[in-house]
DRENPA-3360 file (N, C-alpha, C; in nm, 2 decimals, always signed):
BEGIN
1 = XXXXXXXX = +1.96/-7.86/-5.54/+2.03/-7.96/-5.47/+1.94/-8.05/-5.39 ~ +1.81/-8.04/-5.40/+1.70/-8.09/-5.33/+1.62/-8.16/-5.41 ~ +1.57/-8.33/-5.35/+1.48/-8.35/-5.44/+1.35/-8.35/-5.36 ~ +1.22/-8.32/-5.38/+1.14/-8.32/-5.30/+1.02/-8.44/-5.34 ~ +0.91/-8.50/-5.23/+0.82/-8.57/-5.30/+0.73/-8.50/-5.33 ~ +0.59/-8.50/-5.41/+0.48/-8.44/-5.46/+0.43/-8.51/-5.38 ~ +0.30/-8.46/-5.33/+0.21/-8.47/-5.29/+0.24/-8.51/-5.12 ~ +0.14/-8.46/-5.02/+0.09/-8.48/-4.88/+0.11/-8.64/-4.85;
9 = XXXXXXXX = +0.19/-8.69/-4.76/+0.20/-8.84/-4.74/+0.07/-8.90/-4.64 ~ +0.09/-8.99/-4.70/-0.08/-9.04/-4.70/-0.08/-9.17/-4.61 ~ +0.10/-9.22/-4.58/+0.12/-9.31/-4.50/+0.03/-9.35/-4.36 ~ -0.02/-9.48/-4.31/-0.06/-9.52/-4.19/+0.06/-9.59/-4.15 ~ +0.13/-9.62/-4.18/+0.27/-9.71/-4.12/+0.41/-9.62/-4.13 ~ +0.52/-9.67/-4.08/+0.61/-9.60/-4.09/+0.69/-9.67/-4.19 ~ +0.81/-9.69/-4.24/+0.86/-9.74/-4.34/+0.89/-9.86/-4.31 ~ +0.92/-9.92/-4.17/+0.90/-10.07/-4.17/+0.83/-10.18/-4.13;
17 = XXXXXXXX = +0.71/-10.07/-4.18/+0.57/-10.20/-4.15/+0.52/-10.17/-4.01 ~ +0.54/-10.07/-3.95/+0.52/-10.07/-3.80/+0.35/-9.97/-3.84 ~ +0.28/-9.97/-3.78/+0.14/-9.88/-3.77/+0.14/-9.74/-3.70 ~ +0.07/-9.67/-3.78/+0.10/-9.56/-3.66/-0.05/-9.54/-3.61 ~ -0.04/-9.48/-3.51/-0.20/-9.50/-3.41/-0.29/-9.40/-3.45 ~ -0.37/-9.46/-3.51/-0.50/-9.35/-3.55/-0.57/-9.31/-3.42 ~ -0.63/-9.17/-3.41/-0.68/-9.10/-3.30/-0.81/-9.00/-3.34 ~ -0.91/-9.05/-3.34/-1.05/-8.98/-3.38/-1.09/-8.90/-3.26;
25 = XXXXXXXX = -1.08/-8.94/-3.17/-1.14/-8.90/-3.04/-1.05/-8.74/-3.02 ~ -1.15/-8.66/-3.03/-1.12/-8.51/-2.99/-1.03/-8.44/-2.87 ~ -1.08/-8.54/-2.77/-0.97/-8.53/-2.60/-0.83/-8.62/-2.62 ~ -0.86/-8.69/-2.66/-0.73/-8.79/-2.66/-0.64/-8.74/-2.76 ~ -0.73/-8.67/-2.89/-0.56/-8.59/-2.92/-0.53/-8.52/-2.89 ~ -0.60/-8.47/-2.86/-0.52/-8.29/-2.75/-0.44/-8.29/-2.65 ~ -0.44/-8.45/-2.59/-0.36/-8.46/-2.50/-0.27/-8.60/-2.49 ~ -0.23/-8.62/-2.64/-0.10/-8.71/-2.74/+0.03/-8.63/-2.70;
33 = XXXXXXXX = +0.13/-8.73/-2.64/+0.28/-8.71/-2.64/+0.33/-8.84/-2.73 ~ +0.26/-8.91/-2.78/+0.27/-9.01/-2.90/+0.26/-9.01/-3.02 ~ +0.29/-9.09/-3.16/+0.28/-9.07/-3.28/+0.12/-9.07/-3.29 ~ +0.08/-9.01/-3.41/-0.04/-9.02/-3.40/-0.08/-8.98/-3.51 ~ -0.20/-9.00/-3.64/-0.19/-8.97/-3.73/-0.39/-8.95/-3.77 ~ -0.45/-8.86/-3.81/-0.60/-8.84/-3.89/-0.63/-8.83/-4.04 ~ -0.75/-8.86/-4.11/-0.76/-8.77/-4.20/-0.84/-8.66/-4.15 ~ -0.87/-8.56/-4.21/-0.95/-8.44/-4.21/-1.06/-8.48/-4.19;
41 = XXXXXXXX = -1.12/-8.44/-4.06/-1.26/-8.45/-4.05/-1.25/-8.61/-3.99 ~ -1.21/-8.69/-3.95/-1.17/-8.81/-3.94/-1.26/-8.92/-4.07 ~ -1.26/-8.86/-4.17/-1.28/-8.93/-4.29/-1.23/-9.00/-4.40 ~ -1.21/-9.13/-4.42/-1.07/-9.14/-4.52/-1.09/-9.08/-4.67 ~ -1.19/-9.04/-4.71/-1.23/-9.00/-4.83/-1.14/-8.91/-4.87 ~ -1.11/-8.79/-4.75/-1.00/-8.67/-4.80/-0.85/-8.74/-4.83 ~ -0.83/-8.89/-4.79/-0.67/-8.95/-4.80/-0.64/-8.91/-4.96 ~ -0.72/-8.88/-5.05/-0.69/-8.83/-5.17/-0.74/-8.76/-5.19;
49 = XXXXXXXX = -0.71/-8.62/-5.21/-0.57/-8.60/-5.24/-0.51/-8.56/-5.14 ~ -0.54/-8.52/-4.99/-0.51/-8.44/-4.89/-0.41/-8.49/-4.84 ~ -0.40/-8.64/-4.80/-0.32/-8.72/-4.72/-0.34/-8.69/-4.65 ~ -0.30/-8.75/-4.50/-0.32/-8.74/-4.37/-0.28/-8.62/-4.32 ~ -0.33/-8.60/-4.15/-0.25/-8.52/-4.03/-0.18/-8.56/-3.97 ~ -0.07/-8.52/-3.91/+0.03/-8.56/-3.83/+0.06/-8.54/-3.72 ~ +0.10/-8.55/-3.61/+0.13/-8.47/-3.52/+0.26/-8.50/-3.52 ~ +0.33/-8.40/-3.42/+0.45/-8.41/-3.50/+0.57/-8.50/-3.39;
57 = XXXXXXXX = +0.52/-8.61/-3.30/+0.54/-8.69/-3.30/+0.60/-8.79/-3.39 ~ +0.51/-8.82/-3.49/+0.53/-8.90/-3.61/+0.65/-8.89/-3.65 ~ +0.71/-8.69/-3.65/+0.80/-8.70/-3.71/+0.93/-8.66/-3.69 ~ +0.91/-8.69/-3.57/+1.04/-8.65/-3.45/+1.17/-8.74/-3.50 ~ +1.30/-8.67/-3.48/+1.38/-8.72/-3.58/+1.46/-8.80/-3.42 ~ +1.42/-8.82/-3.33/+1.47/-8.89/-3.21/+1.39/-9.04/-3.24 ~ +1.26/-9.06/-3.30/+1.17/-9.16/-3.29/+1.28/-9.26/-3.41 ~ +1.30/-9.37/-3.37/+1.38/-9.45/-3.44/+1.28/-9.54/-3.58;
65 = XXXXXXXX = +1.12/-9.50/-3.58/+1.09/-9.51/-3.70/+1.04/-9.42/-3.78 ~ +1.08/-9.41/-3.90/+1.06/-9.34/-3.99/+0.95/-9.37/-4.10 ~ +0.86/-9.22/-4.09/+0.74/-9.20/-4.15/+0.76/-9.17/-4.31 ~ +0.90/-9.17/-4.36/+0.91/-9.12/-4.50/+0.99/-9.26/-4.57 ~ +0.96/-9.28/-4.69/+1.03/-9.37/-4.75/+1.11/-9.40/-4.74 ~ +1.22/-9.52/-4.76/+1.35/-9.54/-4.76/+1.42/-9.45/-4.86 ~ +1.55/-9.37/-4.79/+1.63/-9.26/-4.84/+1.54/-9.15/-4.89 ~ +1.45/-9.08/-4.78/+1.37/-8.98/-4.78/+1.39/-8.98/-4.62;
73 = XXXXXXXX = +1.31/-8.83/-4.59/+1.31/-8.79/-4.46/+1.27/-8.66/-4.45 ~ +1.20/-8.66/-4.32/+1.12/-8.55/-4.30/+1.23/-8.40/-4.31 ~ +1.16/-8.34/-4.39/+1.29/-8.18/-4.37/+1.30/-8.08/-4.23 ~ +1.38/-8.06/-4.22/+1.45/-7.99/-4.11/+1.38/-7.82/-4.14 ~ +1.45/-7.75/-4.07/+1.36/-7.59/-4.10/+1.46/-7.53/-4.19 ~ +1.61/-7.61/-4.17/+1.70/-7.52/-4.25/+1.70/-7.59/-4.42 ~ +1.64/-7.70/-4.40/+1.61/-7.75/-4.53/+1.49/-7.69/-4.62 ~ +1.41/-7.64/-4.54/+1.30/-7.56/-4.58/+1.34/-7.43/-4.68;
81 = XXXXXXXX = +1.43/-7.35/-4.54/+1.51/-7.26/-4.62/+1.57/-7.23/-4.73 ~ +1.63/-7.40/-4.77/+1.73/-7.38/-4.92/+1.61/-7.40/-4.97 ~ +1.48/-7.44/-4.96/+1.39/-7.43/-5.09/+1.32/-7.34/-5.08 ~ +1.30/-7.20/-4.98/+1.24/-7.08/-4.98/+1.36/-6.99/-5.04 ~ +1.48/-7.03/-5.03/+1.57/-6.91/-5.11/+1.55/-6.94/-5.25 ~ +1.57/-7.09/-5.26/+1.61/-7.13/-5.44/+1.44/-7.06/-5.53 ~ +1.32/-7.09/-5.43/+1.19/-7.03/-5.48/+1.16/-6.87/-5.46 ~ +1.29/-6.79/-5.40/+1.27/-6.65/-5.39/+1.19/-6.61/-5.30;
89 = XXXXXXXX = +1.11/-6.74/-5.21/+1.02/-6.65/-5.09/+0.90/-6.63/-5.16 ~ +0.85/-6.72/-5.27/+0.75/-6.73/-5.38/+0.65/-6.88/-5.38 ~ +0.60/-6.85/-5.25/+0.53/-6.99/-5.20/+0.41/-7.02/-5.33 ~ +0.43/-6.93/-5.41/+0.31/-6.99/-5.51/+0.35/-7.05/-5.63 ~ +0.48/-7.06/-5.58/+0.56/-7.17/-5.70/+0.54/-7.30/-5.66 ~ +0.49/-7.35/-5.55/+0.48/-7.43/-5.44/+0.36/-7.45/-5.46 ~ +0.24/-7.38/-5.47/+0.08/-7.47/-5.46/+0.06/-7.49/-5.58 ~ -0.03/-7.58/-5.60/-0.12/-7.62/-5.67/-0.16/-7.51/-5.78;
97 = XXXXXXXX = -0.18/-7.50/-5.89/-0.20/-7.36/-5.99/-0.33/-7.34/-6.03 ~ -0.43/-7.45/-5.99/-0.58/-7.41/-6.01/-0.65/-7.41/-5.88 ~ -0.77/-7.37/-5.93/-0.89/-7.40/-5.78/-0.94/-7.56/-5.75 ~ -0.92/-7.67/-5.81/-0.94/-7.74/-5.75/-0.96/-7.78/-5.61 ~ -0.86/-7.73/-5.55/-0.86/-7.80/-5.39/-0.85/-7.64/-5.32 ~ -0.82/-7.54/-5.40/-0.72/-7.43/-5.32/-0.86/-7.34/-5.32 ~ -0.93/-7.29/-5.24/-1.02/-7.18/-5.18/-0.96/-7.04/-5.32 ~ -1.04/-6.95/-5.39/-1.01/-6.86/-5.48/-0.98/-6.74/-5.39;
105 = XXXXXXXX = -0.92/-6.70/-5.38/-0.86/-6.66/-5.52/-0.69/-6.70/-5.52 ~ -0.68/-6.81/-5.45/-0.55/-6.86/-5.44/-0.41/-6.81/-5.52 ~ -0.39/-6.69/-5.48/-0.30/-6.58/-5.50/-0.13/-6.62/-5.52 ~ -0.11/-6.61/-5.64/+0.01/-6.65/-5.71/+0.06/-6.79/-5.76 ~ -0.02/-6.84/-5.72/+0.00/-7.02/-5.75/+0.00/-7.00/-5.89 ~ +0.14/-7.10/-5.91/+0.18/-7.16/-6.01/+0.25/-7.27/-6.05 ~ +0.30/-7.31/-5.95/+0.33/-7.46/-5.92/+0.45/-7.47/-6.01 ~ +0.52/-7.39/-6.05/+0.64/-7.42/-6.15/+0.74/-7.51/-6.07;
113 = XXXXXXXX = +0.73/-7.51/-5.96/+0.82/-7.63/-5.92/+0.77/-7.75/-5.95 ~ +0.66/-7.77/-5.96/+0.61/-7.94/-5.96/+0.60/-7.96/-5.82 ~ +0.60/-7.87/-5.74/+0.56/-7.91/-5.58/+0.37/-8.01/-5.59 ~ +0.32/-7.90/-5.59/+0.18/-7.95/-5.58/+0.12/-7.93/-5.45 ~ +0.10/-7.83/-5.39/+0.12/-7.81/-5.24/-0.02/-7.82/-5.21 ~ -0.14/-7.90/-5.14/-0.29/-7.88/-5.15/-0.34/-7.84/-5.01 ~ -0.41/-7.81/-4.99/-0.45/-7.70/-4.86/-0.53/-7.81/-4.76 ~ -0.46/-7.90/-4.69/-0.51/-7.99/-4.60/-0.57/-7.92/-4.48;
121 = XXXXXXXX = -0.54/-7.80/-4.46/-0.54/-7.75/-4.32/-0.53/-7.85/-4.19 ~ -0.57/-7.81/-4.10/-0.48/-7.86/-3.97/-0.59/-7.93/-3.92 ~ -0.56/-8.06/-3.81/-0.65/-8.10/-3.65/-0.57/-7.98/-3.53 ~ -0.66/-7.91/-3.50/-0.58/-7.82/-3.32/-0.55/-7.94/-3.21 ~ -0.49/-7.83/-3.12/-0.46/-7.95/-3.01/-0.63/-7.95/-2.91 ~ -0.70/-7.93/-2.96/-0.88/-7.94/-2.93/-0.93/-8.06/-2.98 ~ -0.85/-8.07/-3.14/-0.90/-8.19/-3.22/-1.00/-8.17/-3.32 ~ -1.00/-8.03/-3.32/-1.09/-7.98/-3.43/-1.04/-7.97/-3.54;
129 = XXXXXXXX = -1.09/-7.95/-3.62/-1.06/-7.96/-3.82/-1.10/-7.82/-3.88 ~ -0.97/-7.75/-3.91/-1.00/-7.62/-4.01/-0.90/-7.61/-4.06 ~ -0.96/-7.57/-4.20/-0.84/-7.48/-4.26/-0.84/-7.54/-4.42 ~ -0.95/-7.66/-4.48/-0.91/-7.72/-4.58/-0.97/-7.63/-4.67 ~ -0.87/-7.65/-4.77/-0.89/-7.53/-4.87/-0.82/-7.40/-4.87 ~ -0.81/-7.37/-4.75/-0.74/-7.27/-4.70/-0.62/-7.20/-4.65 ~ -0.51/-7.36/-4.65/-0.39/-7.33/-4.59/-0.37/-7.46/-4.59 ~ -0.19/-7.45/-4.62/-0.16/-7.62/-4.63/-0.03/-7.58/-4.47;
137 = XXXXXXXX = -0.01/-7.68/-4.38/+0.06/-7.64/-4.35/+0.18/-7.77/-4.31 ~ +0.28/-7.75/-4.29/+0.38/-7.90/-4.30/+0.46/-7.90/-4.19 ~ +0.47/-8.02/-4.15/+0.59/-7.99/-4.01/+0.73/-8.01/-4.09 ~ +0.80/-7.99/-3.97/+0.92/-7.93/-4.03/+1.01/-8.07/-3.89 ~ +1.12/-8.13/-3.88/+1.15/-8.17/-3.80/+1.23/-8.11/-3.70 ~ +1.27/-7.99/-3.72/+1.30/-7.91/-3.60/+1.25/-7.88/-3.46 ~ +1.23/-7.85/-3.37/+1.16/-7.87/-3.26/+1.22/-7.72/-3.21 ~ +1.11/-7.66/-3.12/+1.10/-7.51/-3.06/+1.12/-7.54/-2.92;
145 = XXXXXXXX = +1.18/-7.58/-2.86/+1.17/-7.64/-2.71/+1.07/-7.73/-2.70 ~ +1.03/-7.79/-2.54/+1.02/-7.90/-2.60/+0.82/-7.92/-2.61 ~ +0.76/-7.85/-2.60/+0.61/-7.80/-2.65/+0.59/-7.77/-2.80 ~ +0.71/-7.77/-2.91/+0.70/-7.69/-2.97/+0.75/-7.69/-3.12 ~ +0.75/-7.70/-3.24/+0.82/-7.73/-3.35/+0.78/-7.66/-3.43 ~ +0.86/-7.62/-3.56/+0.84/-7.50/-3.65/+0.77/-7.65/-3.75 ~ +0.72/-7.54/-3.86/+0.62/-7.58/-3.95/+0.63/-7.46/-4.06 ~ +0.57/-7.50/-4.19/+0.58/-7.41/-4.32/+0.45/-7.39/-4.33;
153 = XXXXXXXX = +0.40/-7.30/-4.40/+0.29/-7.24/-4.39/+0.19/-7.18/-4.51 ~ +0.15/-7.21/-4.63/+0.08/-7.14/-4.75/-0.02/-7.10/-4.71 ~ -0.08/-6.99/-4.77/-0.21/-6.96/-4.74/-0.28/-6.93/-4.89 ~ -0.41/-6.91/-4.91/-0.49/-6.91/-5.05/-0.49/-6.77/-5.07 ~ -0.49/-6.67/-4.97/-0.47/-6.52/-5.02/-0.33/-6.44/-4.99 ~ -0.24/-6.54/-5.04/-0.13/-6.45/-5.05/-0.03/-6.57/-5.11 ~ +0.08/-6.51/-5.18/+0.18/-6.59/-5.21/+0.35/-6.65/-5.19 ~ +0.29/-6.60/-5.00/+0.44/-6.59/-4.95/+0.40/-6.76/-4.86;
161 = XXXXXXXX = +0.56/-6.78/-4.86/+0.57/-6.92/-4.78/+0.61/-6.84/-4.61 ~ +0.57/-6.92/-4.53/+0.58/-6.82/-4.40/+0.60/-6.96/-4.27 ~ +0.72/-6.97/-4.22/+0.80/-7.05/-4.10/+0.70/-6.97/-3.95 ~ +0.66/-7.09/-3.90/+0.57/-7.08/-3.75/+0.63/-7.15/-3.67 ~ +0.60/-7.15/-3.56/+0.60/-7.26/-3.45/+0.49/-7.28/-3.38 ~ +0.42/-7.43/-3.37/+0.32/-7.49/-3.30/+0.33/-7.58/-3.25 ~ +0.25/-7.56/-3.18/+0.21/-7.71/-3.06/+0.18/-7.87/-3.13 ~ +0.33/-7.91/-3.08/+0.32/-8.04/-3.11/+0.23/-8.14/-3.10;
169 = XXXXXXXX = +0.10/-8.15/-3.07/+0.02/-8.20/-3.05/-0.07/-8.14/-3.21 ~ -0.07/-8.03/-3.23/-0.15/-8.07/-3.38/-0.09/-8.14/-3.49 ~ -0.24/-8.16/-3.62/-0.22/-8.24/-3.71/-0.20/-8.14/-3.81 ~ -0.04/-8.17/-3.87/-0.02/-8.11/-3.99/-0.02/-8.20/-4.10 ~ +0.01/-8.16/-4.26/+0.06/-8.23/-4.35/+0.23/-8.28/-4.33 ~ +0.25/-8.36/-4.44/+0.42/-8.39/-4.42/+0.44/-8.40/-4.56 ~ +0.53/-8.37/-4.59/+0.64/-8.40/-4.73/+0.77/-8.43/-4.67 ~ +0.86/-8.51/-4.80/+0.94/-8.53/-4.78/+1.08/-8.51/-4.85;
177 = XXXX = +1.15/-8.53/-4.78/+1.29/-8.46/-4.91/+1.36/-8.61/-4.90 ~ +1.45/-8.58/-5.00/+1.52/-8.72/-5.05/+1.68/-8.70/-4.96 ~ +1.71/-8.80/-4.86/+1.85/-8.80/-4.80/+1.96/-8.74/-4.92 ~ +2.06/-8.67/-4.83/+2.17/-8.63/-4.98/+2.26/-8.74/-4.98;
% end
């Protein structure tokens, strides 16, 4: 009942032309209550295939512009859910099915959804960069109080999809689901 987009959004604007604010500087993101958007390593080279970081600002569903296409939108945690039930809790239907981008032994990937999930890894609320190759992780638009929002989670040595909560101030990936 979901349609989902492939690949990490790679957007610098929101859907109506508005910019969203790039942030290289290490202290100033760590201490963003604003939209805010990186590549990895602040390099645009990783924009493909990685796509950007987010903080999840960007994708707060209170912010009256929107970071996802027209008749798309950021998923909710319960929207996450109808695609961890319909996938069995089988996040390696979800990544990417070779080593190209995914660190080995990237455990269960198969990608039979056509997801294409690539392991962006995160900016911390420090502003530091880890995790590429090693973990993709996506905000989710739900929010944990108000420090705080859940996120999805792949990892390269295992094949379970796994729901966190983090500090709104880091940079995740984003995907998007299609409005019903």
């Amino acid at each position: 009942t979901q349609e989902w987009m492939v690949g990490n959004l790679k957007t610098t604007k929101y859907n109506d032309g508005t910019p969203i604010s790039q942030v290289t500087d290490n202290n100033v993101w760590g201490s963003l209550t604003t939209p805010a958007y990186c590549w990895y390593e602040n390099n645009s080279t990783y924009k493909t295939p990685y796509g950007a970081l987010y903080n999840w600002y960007v994708v707060d569903p209170s912010n009256p512009k929107k970071v996802c296409p027209t008749n798309f939108h950021v998923p909710s945690a319960a929207e996450w859910t109808i695609l961890d039930n319909f996938i069995g809790g089988d996040g390696g239907k979800l990544k990417e099915a070779d080593l190209s981008h995914w660190k080995s032994p990237n455990i269960g990937a198969s990608n039979t959804t056509g997801f294409s999930a690539l392991p962006a890894g995160e900016r911390d609320s420090f502003g530091d960069f880890d995790g590429l190759g090693n973990y993709a992780c996506f905000w989710t638009s739900t929010e944990d109080g108000s420090n705080l929002a859940y996120y999805q989670y792949l990892y390269y040595n295992n094949a379970g999809v796994t729901r966190y909560d983090g500090s709104k101030v880091v940079g995740f990936s984003v995907v998007c689901v299609r409005d019903n």
